[in-house]
N, C-alpha and C positions, 0 to 999 in steps of 0.2 A: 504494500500500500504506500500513495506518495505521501508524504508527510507535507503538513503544511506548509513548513517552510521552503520546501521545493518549489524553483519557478520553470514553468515554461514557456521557453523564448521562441518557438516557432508561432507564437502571432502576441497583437497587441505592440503599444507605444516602443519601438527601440530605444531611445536616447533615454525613455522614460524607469525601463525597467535596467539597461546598463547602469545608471547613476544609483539605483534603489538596491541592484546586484553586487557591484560594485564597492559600494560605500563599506558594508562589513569587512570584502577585501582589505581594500583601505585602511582600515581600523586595526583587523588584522596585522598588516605590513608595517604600521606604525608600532605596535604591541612587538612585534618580531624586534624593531628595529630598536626599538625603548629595550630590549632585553640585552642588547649588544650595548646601548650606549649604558646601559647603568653597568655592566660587567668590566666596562673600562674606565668609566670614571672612580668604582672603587679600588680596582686594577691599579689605574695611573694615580690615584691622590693616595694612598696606602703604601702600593710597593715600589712606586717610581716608574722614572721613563723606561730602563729597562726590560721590567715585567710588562711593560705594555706595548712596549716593540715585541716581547716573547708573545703575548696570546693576539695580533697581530700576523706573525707571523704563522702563528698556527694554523688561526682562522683561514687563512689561507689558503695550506695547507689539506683540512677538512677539506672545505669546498671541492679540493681539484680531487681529492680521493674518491669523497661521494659522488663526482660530479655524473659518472655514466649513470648511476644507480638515478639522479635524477631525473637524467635525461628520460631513462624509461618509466620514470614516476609521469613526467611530461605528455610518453606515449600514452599513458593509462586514460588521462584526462580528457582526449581525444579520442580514444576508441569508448570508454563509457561513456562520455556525452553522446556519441553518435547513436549509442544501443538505446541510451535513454530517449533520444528524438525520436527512432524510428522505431519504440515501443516493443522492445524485443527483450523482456524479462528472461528467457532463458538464456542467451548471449550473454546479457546482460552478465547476470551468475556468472558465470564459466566464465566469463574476461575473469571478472573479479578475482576468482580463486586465482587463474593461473599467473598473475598479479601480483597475487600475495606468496606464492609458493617462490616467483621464478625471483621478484625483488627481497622478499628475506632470507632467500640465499646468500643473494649477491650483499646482502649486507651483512650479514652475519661472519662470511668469508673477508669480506672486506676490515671489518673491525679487528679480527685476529691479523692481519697479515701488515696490518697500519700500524699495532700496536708495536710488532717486533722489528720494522725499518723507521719507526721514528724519528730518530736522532742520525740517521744514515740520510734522509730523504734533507731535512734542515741543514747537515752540512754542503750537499749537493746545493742548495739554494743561495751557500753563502753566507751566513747568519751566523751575525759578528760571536766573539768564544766568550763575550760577556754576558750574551741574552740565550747561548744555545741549550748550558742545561733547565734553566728555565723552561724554554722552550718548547724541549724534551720534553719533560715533569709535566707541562700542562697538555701536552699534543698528547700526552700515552693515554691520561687519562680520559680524556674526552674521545679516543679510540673504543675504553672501556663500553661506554654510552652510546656507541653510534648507533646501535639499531631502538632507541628511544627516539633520537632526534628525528631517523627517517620517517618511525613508525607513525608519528601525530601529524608528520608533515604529509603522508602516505594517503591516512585516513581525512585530512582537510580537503586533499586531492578529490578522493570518492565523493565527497559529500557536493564541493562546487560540481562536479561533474554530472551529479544528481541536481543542483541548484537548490542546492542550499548553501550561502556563502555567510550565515548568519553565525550558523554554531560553534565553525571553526575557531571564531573571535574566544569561546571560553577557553579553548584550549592553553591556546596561547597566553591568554590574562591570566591563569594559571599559575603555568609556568613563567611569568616576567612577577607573580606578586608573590612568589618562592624564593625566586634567584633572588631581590631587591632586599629582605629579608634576611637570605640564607649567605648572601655573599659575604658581609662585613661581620657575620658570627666565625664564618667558618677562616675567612682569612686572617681576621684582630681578635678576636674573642679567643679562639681555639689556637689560633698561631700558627696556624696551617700554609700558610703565604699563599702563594701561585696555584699549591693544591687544592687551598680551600674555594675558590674562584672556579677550578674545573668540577672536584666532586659539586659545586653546588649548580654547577649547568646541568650533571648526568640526574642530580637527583630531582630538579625541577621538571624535565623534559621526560623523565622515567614519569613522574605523577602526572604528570597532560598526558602522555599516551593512553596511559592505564585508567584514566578518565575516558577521552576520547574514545576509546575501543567499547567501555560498558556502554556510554552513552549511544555509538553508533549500531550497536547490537538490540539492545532493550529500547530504544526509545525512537530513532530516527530509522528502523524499518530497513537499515542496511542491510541485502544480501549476501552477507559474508556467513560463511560455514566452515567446518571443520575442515581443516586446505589436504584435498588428497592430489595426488598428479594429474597436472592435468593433459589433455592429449596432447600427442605431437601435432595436430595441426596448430593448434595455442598455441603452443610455444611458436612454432615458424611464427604466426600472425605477428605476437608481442618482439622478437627480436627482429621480425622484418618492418617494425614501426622503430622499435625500439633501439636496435644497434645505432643506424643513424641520427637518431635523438641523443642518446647517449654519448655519443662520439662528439656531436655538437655540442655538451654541456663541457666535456673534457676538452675541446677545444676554446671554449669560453675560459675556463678554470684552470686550462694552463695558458690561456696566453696573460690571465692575471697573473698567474704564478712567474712567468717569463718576466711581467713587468715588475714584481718585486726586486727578480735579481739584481734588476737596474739601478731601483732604489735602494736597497742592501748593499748597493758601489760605492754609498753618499755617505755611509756613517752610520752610527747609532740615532743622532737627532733627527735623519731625515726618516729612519726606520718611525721612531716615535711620530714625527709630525706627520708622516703619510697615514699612520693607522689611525690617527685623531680624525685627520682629514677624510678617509674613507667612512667614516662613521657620519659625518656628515655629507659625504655623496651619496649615503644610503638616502637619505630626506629628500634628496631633488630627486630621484630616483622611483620613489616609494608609486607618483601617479602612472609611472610607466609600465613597471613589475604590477601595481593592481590592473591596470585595464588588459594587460599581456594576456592575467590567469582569466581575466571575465570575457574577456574575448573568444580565447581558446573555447571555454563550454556555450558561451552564446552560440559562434558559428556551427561548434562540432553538432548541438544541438539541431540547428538548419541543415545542413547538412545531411545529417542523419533521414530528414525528413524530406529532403531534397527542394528547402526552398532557396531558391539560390538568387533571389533576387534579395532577399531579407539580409543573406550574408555580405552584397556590396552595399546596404544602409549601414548593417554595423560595421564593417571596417570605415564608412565616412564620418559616421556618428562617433567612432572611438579618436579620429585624427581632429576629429573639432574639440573634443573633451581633452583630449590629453594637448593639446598649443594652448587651451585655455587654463588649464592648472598649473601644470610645466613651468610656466612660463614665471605666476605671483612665486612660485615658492623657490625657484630661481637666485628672484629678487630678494625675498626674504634673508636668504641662507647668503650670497654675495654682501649681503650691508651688513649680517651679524658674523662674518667669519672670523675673523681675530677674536671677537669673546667667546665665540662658539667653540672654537679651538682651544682657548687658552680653560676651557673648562676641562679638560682634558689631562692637558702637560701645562708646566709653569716655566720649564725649560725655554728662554729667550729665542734660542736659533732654532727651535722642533716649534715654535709657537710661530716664527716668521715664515720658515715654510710652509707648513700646515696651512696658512691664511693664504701663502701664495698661490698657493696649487687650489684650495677651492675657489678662489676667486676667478684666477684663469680657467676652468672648467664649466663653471655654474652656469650661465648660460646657454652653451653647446647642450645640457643634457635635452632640453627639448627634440635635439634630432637623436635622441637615443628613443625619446616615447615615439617617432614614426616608426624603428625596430620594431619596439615592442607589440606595437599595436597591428603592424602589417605581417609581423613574423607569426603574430597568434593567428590573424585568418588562416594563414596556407597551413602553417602547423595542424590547424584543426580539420582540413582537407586532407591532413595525411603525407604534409610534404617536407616529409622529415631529413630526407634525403639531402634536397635541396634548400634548406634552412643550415645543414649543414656545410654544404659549401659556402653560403654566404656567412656563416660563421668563422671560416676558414681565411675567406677575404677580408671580413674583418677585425680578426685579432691578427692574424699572422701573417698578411700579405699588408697589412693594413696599423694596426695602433701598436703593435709590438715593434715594428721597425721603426717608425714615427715617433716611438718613443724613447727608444734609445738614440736616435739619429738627432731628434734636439735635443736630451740632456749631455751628448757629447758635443753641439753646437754651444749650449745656453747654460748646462750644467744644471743642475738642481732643478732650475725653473722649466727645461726643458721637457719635463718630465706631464705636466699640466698642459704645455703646448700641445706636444704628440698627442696625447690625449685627447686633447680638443676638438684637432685636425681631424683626429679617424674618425669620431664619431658623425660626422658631417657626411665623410663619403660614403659610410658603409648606409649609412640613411639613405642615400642615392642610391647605393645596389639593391635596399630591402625594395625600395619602392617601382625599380625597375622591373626586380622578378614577379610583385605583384601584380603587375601592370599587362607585362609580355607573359609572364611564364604559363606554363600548362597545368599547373594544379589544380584547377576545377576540374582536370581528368582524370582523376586520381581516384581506386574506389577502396575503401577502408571493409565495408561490410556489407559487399554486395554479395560476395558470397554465403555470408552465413544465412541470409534473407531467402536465399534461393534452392535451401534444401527443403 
């Protein structure tokens, strides 16, 4: 049965139900991102700029390890909204399960084999010998936890994919009103330093999952059961979405990782003042990443139902919302960077870069939200493939060279240039493929329809 909070976007207002869909995203993404800046402001004012170049650099780190696993978290959202449009409950199922079988594998496996190259993978990055056991210490830990972090992010997955983008928000208020809490006991109270900062991310994100999961079993009508194997055509389906998803998220997450190296050339303060400064690229960011995820289920949704006229309103409707928000919090984040920053590190030189790099960026993010927003139509068409090569052009033909190529011009500041530059052109390529390319050919579940 659909729960209430489920919407369905093959008819009624676009612009109307995107902003009313959307908005708990939003909330969401802001909750995500309030979890990261409260971990580093007690991080950075407790144990120093050091400990926050360390979990910085971790942060990292995670991202690029989990990054395939998300990628096919990404496939998921797109193949169950599509089941969901075109009202196919037993698909439905069977995605689910083989989903859940085929992604806590791959994280499970993923978590031990993180846990034992930790400190082998941070030397390979470069990461100065004053921040690496740190580094280590807090990277092992949060290995421990990784299949917490996937598992609520997993389940928020199913739920928008169903359209429900409401409930997710409790997970996360959860786990950020844990962590905010649990941080400053477990790092000054107990004495635990850098450790107490990771066990209290694994044990906030372990309680939101273990929520999350009753909640989506008992209450919100989720199809999820007892996960047996699922067939071999499943599996082909999820890894012939999936591999090239995944591949595009580890191309996203290491061409971040790439651009660390760069910054790991600068020092210890430019270490600090970039991961101060990333925490606030998260904010101009935040209208992109929501309309990306509301996108993906809105279309996949049409899609599924094959209305495909609805899917060229929402990708117009998502490029008029996202120049219109994009743009005030731009502004916002560009006029408060230097105190925004200096809430972070106290450190003079980690505090004047920090200001410089978001300043030089802040603007440009608006051509990251035409990515975001054009990447989630075709995504949701299934063109996983080809989002990966425009991933490809745009970290690694594209902002990884650009951005080593001006901090060896401009030095430090170069780093914000590159940056700025690529997000511009790869905005030209998303919009290019969406314009010319053939993903409206593309069929995700035409087969299963037709037995």
């Amino acid at each position: 049965m659909k729960s209430n909070t489920q919407h369905d976007f093959t008819e009624g207002n676009i612009m109307k139900k995107m902003i009313v869909f959307s908005s708990p995203i939003f909330l969401t993404n802001i909750l995500q991102t309030s979890y990261q800046v409260i971990d580093t402001l007690w991080v950075g004012n407790l144990l120093g700029a050091n400990a926050l170049g360390a979990i910085s650099i971790s942060g990292t780190v995670i991202f690029t390890i989990l990054s395939f696993i998300i990628g096919i978290n990404t496939a998921a959202l797109t193949v169950l909204s599509q089941f969901r449009g075109a009202n196919d409950n037993k698909g439905l199922k069977n995605s689910l399960n083989a989903f859940v079988v085929t992604l806590g594998s791959l994280t499970f496996i993923v978590g031990i084999i993180g846990y034992f190259v930790s400190g082998h993978i941070l030397q390979w990055m470069g990461t100065p010998d004053s921040i690496l056991p740190l580094a280590t210490l807090y990277l092992k830990i949060n290995f421990i936890g990784i299949l917490f972090l996937f598992g609520y992010n997993f389940i928020a997955t199913v739920l928008r994919a169903l359209g429900d983008s409401k409930t997710p928000v409790r997970f996360v208020l959860l786990a950020v009103i844990l962590n905010t809490i649990l941080d400053p006991i477990f790092i000054s109270v107990l004495d635990m330093g850098i450790a107490g900062a990771a066990y209290a991310t694994v044990f906030s994100q372990g309680t939101a999952f273990l929520y999350g999961l009753l909640y989506s079993i008992y209450k919100a009508s989720v199809p999820f059961s007892i996960p047996f194997l699922p067939r071999l055509k499943e599996l082909k389906h999820i890894f012939k979405l999936g591999l090239p998803s995944g591949l595009s998220m580890m191309v996203i997450s290491g061409g971040v990782l790439a651009i660390m190296t760069v910054v790991t050339s600068f020092g210890e303060e430019v270490v600090a003042g970039f991961g101060a400064a990333q925490r606030l690229d998260s904010l101009i960011m935040l209208p992109a990443l929501t309309l990306g995820s509301a996108i993906n289920s809105m279309a996949g949704q049409n899609i599924g139902a094959e209305k495909w006229d609805r899917v060229g309103k929402i990708a117009k409707s998502g490029l008029i919302l996202i120049a219109s928000v994009s743009v005030i919090i731009s502004a916002l984040v560009f006029f408060s960077a230097e105190y925004a920053v200096s809430l972070f590190v106290k450190d003079p030189e980690t505090v004047e870069f920090g200001t410089t790099y978001v300043k030089t960026v802040a603007f440009f993010y608006p051509f990251l939200g035409i990515n975001f927003v054009l990447n989630g139509v075709v995504r949701a068409a299934g063109a996983m493939f080809q989002v990966f090569v425009l991933n490809v052009l745009s970290f690694w033909v594209l902002r990884y060279p650009l951005t080593y190529f001006f901090s060896q011009w401009y030095g430090e500041r170069g780093i914000g240039i590159g940056m700025a530059s690529s997000l511009v052109v790869s905005s030209l390529l998303a919009l290019g493929y969406y314009r010319w390319g053939r993903w409206r050919e593309i069929k995700v579940i035409e087969a299963e329809n037709k037995k």
